[in-house]
Structures are given as structure tokens and as C-alpha cells.
N, C-alpha and C positions, 0 to 999 in steps of 0.2 A: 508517615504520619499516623499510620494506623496503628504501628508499634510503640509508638511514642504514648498516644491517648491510652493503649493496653498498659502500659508502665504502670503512668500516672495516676490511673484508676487502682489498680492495685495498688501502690506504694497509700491513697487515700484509706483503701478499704482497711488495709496491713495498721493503720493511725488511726482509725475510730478502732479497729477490736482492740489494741492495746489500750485506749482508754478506759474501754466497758473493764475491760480483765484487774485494770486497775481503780477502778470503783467498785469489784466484788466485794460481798462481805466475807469476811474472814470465817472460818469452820472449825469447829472445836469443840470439845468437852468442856463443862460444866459441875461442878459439886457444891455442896451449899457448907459452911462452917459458921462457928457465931458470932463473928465479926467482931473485928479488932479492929476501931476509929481512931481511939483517942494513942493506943499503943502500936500501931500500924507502920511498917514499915516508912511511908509519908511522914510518920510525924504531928498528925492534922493532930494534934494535941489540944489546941484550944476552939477546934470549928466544930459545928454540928451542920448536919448535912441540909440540904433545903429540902422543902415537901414537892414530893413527887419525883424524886432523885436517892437511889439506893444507895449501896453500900457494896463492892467488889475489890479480892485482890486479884492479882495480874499474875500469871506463869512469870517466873526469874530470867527467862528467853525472849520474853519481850519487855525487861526490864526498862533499859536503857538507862542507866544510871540514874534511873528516878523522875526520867522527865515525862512520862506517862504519869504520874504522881496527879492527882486533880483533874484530869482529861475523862469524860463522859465515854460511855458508850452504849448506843442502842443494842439489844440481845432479843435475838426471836428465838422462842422456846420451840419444842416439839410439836405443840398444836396451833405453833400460830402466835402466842399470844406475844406480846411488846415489852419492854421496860426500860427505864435509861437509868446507869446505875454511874456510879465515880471510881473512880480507881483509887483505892485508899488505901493499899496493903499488897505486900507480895507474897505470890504462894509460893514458895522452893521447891525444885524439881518438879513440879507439873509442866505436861505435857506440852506441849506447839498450840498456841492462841487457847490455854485452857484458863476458863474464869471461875473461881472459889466466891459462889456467891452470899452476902448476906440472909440470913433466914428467910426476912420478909423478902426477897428480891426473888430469891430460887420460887417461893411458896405462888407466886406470879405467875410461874413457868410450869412449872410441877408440883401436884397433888404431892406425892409419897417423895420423903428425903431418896438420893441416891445419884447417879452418871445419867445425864441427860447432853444428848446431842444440841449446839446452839449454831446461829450467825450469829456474827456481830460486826460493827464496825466501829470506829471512834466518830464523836457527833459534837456541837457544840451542845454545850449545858444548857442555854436557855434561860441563864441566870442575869437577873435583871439590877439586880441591887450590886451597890460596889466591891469588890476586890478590895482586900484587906493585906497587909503587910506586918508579919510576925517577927518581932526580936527571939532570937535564944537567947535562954538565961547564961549571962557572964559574959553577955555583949559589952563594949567599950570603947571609946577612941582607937583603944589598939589592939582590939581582934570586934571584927564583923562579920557576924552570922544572921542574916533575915530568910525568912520564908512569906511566897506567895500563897494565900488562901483564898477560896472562892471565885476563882477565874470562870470565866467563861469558856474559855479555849485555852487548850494547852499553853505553859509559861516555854519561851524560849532561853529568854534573858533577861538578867536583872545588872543595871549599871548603878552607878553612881557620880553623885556631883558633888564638889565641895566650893566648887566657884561659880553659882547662881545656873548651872547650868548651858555656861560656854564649853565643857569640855567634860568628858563621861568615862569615866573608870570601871573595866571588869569585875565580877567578882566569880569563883568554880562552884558548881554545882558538884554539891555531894550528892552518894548514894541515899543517902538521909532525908533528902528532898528541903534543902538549904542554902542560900546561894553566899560563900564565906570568901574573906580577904583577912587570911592570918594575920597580918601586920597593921589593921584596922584602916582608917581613916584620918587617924588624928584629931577628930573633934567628935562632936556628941549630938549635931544637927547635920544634915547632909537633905539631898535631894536625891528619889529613885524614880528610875525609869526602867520598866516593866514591857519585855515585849513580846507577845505570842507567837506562835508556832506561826501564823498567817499575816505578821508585821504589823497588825496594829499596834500600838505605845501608849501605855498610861503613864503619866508626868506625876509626882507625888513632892510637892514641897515640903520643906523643911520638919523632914523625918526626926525622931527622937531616936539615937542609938540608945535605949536603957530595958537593963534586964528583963525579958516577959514583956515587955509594951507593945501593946499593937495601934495600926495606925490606919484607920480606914481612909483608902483614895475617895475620887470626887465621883469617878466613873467605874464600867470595865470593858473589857474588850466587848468591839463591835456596838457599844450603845452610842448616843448623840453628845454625852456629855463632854462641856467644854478640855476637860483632862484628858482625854482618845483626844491621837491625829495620826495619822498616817503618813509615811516618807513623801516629800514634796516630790516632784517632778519639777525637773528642770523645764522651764516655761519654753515653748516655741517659738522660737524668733519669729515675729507680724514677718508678712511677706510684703515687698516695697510695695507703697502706693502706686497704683498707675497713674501718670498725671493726667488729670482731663484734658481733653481736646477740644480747644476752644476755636469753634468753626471759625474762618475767614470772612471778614466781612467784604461782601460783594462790592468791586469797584462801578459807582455807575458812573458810565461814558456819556460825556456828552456828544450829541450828531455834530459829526461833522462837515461841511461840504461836502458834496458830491461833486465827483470831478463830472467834467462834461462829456455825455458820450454822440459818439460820433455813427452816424449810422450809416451800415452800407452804401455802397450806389444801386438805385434799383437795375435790376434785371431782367424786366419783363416791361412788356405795355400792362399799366394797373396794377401790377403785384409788388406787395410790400413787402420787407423781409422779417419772417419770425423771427425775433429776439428771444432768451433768455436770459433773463440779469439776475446774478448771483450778488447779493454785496455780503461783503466779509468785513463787520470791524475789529476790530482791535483795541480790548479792554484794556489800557493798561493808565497807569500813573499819568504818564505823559499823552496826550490824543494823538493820536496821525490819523490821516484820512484815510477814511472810507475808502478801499479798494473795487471797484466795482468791474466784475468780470465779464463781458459780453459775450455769448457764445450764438453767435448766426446757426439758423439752422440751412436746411436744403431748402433754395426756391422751387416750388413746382412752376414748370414754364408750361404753359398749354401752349401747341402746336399740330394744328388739322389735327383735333382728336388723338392726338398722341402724346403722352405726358412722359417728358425725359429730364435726369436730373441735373443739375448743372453741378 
């Protein structure tokens, strides 16, 4: 038993530090450049960023083919100080988790331009207003290219609907930060569904495929609005009712005769004999009578001051 609880305990402790270790923030170099939004790797061509959210690109090693593209991240500088910037541009050949900050972002962190030591880790944005859906120009029934803007949380996927939303079609993420289906759709209205890194889904009716057009949803991830919903859960089957238990209703008996009891012969000159009468009825439907038990005890006989039992 005692080697068992030693396991167990261990194997616990062995599953919380792997957690912490994977809630560390990331460590890494830091430079500042002058920021490329609108020409940026992403793409983010027609967004401006919101207030109180920088401007950062991402080392080419934590690319991922673009799906870091719009995804926040908090950065603690050298003495402390905070900032939450977007990732809107890649830097080529920097280092392992090195972030190429915008001007005002670095100036946050660091007095004098230069390599400054950072954490950081990826955060939700914070952003409250809706997520926006971007056409590329020379969109069409038959080549579809949209982009997600101003998420809150990293995009995962973007599908499509052309039958009201009974059935949902792919489309590939480019490096470009674009989600494209070469052979298009075949029409020029469609419905999109948008889903985070953390499975929330925004539902977007009756989208316009046409060149440049953007089309703001109702919500974004994580707020209350009717457009967010989250994968059902298969409902739990009720467990059976117990049927109640509906007491028995007591039969009352009516008395019946008493049979006649018949008593000893005495024993003694003057002595009567102790009785004990037990009666036993019997509740049922039908009456039968009262049983009655007679149980004689011992007579004491007196005899010249001598008392013997019979």
C-alpha cells in the first residue's frame, strides 16, 4: 500500500510540473524595426491595429504557416515593464522566439534602440468589437481567397457554406495569411464559419465573394454575441425515474371471537394457577380467529413451610 500511494504521488507531482513547464513564458531576443502593417507578411492590408495593442513580427521558426498571423502576445521587457503587441509580419532568419518590435512597442520596453532580452507568451487580444472578413482582389465564384481580421484569438479555420449551412467546405491556409479554394464556390454569396485556436465559431451569413469587399460578423471569439457558439455536447441521457413507493394501506381487522379458554384444575387448597395469555391475530383479507395461547405457569404448593414445585 505504501508503495502504491509513493507511485501515485509522484506520477501527481511528475503532472502538475509538466503543467507549470508548459505555461512558461517563452525567452528570447528582442529588436525594434519600423514596422510593416499594411505590407507585412499577414497581409493585414486594409486593418489598423486597435489602441493599446502594438505592432510585432514573429522569427520564420515560429512561423507556422501563417497561423500566428493576428494572435496577441504579452512581452515583459528587461525592467519589468508589459506590453501586448499582434503579430503582423515575419522576421526571416531570427533567432528561436525572437520578436522584431514596432518603434512604439520596443520604446515600452527600452529607452535606447538595440537587443534587449524579453518573455513572452501568446494572450487573447482583448478585443471587443467584431472580427471582420477580407476578400482578395480577383475573388469570384471560381477562385476564393478571404482573410480573417481582428480576432480575438488565433484563427484556426475558415469553412464554407453554400446550402444555408447544412454542410461546410474547407478552404487551405496560405503562407500569406489567407484562407483559399482555387476552384472557388460557384456563386458569389456563401456563408462563413470561422474558428479559433480554442473552438469557439463565428457563423457569418450571406457573405459577398467580390473583389476587396469586407464584411463585418455580428460577434468575436469569446464575447456573448448571438453569432459565437461553441460544439454542443451530446446531452446526457436523464437517469430512469425511480418509481415512488406508495406505502400499503393497512388492513384493519375486525375482533374476532375468542375461543374459549379452559383453565387448569387446581392444585393446591386456595391456589390459582398463573396464566399468561398471549393472543396472536391475524391481519389478513379474509379474518380467522384469534388464536389465543395459554401458557400455565409453576404453582407454588405450600407445604409445612416448605415450598416445592410441581
Amino acid at each position: 500500500m505504501h508503495f502504491s500511494y509513493t507511485l501515485a504521488a509522484t506520477a501527481a507531482l511528475t503532472l502538475a510540473n509538466a503543467a507549470v513547464i508548459g505555461k512558461r513564458a517563452l525567452s528570447g531576443e528582442a529588436t525594434v524595426y519600423g514596422g510593416n502593417l499594411a505590407g507585412g507578411t499577414c497581409s493585414f492590408s486594409t486593418y489598423t491595429l486597435p489602441a493599446g495593442i502594438f505592432g510585432t513580427a514573429l522569427t520564420d521558426s515560429s512561423w507556422d504557416n501563417s497561423a500566428n498571423c493576428g494572435r496577441c502576445v504579452s512581452v515583459t521587457g528587461p525592467a519589468g515593464n508589459k506590453i501586448t503587441a499582434m503579430v503582423v509580419d515575419q522576421c526571416p532568419g531570427c533567432g528561436t522566439n525572437h520578436l522584431d518590435l514596432f518603434p512604439d512597442a520596443f520604446s515600452k520596453l527600452e529607452a535606447n534602440p538595440g537587443i534587449i532580452q524579453t518573455t513572452w507568451d501568446f494572450v487573447d487580444c482583448g478585443i471587443s468589437t467584431p472580427l471582420q472578413l477580407h476578400n482578395k482582389e480577383g475573388v469570384s465564384a471560381y477562385w476564393f481567397s478571404m482573410q480573417v481580421v481582428n480576432a480575438n484569438k488565433g484563427v484556426k479555420s475558415l469553412e464554407v457554406s453554400t446550402n444555408g449551412g447544412s454542410t461546410w467546405q474547407a478552404t487551405a491556409r496560405q503562407t500569406y495569411n489567407f484562407f483559399e479554394n482555387s476552384a472557388g464556390f460557384g456563386t458569389t454569396t456563401v456563408d462563413v464559419k470561422v474558428t479559433s485556436i480554442d473552438g469557439d465559431t463565428v457563423i457569418v451569413k450571406n457573405v459577398a465573394i467580390s473583389a476587396g469587399a469586407s464584411t463585418t460578423a455580428g460577434s468575436n471569439f469569446g464575447s456573448s454575441g448571438g453569432a459565437v457558439s461553441k460544439p454542443v455536447e451530446p446531452a446526457t441521457p436523464a437517469a430512469p425515474a425511480t418509481p415512488a413507493v406508495t406505502p400499503e394501506t393497512p388492513v384493519q381487522s375486525t375482533p374476532a371471537e375468542s375461543a374459549p379458554v379452559e383453565s387448569a384444575p387446581e392444585t393446591g387448597a386456595g391456589s390459582a394457577p398463573v396464566a399468561t395469555i398471549t393472543a396472536v391475530p391475524v391481519a389478513t383479507t379474509t379474518q380467522k380467529p384469534t388464536k389465543l395461547v395459554f401458557t400455565p405457569r409453576p404453582t407454588a404448593v405450600v407445604v409445612e413451610d416448605d415450598v416445592c414445585e410441581l
